[in-house]
N, CA and C of each residue as an Amber inpcrd file, in Angstrom:
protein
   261
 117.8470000  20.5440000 122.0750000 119.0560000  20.6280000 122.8770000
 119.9940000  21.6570000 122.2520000 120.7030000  22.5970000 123.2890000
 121.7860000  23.0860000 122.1300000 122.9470000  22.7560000 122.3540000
 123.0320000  23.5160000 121.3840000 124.6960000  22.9040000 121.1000000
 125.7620000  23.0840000 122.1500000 125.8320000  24.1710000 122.8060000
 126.7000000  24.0730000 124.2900000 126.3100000  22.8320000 125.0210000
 125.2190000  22.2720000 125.0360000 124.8330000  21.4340000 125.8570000
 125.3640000  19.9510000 125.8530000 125.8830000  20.6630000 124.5620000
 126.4670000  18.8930000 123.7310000 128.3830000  18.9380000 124.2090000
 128.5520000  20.0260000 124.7560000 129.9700000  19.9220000 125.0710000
 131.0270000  19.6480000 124.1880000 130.2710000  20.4570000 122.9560000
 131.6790000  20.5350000 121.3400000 133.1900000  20.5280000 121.6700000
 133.4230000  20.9220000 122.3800000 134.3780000  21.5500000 122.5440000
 135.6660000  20.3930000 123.1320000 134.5460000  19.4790000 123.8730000
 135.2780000  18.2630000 124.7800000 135.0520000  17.1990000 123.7690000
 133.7230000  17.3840000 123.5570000 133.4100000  15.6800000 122.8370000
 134.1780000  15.3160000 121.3680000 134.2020000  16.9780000 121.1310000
 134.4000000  17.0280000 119.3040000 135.8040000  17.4440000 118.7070000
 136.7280000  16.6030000 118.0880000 137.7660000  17.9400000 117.4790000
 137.6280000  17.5090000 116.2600000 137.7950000  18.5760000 115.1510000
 137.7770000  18.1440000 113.7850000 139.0340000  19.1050000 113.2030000
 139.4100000  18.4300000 112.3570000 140.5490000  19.7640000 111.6880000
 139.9680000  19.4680000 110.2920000 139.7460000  20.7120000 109.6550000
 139.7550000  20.3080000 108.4690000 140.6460000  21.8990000 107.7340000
 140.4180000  21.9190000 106.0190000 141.5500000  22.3850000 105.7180000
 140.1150000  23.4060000 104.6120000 140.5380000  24.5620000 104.8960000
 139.2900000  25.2500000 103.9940000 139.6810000  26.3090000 102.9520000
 139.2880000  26.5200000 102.1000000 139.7440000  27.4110000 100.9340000
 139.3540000  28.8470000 101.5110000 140.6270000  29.7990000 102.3080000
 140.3470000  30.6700000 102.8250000 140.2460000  32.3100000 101.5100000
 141.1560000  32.1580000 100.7810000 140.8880000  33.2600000  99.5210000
 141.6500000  34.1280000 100.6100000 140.6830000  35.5970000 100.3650000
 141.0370000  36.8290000 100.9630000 141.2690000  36.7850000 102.7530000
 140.6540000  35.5830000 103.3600000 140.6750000  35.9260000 104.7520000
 141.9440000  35.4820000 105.2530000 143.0320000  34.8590000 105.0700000
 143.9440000  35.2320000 105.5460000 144.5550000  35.7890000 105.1500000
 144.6690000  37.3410000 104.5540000 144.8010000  38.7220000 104.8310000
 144.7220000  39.2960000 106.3030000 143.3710000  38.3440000 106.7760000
 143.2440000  38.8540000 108.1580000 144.4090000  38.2090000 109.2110000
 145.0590000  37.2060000 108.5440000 146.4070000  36.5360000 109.3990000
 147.6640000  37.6730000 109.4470000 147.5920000  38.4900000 109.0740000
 148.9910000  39.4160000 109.0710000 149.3120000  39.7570000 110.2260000
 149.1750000  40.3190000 110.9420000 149.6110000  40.0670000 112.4310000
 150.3050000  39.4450000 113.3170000 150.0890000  37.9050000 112.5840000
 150.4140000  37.0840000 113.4710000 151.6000000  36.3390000 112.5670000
 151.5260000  36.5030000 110.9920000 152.1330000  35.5700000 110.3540000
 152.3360000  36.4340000 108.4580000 153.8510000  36.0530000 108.0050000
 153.6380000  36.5170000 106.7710000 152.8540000  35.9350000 105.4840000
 151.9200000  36.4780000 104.9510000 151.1560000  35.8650000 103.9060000
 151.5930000  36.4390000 103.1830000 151.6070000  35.2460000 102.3740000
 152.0130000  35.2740000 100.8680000 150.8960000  35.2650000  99.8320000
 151.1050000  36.4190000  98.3840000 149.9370000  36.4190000  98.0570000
 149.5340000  35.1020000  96.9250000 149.7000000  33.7220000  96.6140000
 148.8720000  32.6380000  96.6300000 148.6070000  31.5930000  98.4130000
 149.0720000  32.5410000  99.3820000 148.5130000  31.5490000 100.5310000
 146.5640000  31.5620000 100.7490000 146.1620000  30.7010000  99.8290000
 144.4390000  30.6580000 100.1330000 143.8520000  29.9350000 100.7120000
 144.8000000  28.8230000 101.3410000 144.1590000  27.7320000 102.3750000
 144.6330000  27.6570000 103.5630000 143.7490000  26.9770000 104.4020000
 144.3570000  27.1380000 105.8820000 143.2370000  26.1350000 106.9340000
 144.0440000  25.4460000 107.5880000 144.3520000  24.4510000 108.3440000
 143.5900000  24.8530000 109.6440000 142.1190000  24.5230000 109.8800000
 141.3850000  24.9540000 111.1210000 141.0540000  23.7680000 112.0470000
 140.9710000  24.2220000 112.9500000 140.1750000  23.7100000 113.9980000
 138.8070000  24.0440000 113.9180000 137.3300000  23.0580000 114.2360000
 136.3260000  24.3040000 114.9130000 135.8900000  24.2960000 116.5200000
 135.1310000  24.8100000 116.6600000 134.5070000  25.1200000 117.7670000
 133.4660000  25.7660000 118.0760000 132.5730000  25.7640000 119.3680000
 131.4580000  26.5810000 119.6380000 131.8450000  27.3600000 120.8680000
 131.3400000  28.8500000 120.6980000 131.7360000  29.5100000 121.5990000
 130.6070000  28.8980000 123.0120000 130.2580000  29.8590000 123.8510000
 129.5740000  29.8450000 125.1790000 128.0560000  29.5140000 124.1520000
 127.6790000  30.7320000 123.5840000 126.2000000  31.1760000 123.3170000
 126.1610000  30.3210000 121.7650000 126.8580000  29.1010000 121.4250000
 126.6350000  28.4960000 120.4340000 126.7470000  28.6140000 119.1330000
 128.3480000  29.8050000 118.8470000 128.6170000  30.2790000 118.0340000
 129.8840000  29.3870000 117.1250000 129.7690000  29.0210000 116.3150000
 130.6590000  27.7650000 115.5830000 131.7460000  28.9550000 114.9280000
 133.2820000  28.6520000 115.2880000 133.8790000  29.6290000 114.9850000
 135.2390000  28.2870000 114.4180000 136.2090000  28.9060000 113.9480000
 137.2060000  28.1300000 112.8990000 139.0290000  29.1630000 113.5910000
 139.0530000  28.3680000 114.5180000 140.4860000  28.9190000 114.4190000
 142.0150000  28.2790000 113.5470000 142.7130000  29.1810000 113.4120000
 143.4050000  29.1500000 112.0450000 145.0180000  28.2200000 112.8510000
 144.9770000  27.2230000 112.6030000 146.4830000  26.3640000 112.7330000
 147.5910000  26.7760000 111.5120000 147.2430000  27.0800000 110.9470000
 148.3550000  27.1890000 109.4340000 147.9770000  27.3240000 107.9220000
 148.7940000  28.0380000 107.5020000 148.1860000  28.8050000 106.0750000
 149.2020000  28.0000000 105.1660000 149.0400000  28.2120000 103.6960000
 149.9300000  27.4640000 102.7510000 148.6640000  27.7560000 101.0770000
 149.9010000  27.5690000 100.3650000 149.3460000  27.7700000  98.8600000
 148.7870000  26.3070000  98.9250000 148.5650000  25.6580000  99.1440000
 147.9130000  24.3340000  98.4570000 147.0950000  23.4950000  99.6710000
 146.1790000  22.7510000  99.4930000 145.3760000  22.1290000 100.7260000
 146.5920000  20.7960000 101.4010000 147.6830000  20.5290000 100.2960000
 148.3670000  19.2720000 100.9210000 149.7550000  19.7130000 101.5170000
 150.1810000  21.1410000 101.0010000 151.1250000  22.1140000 101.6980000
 150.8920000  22.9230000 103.0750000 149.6030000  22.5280000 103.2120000
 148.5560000  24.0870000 104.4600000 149.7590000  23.9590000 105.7920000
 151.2160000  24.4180000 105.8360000 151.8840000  23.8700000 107.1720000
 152.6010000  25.2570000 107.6330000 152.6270000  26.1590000 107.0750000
 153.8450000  27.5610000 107.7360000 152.4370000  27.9730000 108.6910000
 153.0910000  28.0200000 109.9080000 152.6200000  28.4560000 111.4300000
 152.3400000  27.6320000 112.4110000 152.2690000  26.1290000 111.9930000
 152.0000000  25.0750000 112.1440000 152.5770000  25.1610000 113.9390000
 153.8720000  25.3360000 113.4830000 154.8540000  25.5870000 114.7030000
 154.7790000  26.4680000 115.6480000 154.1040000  27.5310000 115.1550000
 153.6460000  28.5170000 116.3810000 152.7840000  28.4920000 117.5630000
 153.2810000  28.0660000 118.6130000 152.1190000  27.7980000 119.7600000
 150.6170000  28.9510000 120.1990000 150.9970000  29.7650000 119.4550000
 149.2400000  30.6130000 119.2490000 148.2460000  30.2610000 118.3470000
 147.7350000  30.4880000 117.8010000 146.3210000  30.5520000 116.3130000
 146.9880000  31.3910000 116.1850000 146.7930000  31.3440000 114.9720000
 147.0750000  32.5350000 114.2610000 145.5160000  33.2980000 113.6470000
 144.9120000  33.1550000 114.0500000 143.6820000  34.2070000 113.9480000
 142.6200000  32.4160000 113.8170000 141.1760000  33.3730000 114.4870000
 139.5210000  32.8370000 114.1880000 138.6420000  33.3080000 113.1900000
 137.9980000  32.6470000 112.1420000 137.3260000  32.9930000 111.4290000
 135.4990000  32.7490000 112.2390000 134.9170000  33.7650000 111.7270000
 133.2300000  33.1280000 112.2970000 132.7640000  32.2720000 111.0830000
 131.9270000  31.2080000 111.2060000 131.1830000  30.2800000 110.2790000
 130.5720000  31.8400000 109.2750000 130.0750000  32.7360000 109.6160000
 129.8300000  34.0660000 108.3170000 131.0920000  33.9860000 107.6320000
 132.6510000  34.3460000 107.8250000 133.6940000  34.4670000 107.2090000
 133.3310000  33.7260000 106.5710000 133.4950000  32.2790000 106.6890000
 134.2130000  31.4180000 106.0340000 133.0720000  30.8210000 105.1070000
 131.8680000  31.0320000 105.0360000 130.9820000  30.4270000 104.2440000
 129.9750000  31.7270000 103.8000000 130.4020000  32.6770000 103.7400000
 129.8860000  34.1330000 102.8930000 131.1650000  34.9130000 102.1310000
 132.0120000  34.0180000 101.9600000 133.1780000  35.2090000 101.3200000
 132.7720000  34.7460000  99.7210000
């Protein structure tokens, strides 16, 4: 079965909080990073074609601090499962 088939997206929400390092660097755009902000506050998800991707709720120096953007009604950026488990 795949995984679209399983309806992730409806059936599943998980937040968890992941040791981002260098990738939110890739948050600048949307939000000021600070240079000890290394964690950050995701959602996941599967795209259409069964692609498990991590969008970003909020960055912070510490996993029990992870809250500046929190408030912003956008993401502030998606990581792909490569980002976040090859850096």
């Amino acid at each position: 079965m795949k995984v679209a088939e399983l309806n992730f997206t409806v059936m599943y929400q998980k937040y968890i909080t992941i040791e981002a390092d260098d990738l939110t660097e890739l948050l600048k755009d949307k939000i000021e990073v600070h240079q000890d902000d290394c964690y950050a506050v995701c959602s996941a998800y599967c795209t259409e074609d069964g692609m498990l991707m991590f969008n970003v709720l909020s960055i912070g120096n510490s996993w029990e601090t992870c809250l500046r953007g929190m408030d912003n009604p956008e993401m502030l950026g998606f990581f792909t499962m490569e980002q976040v488990f090859n850096r």
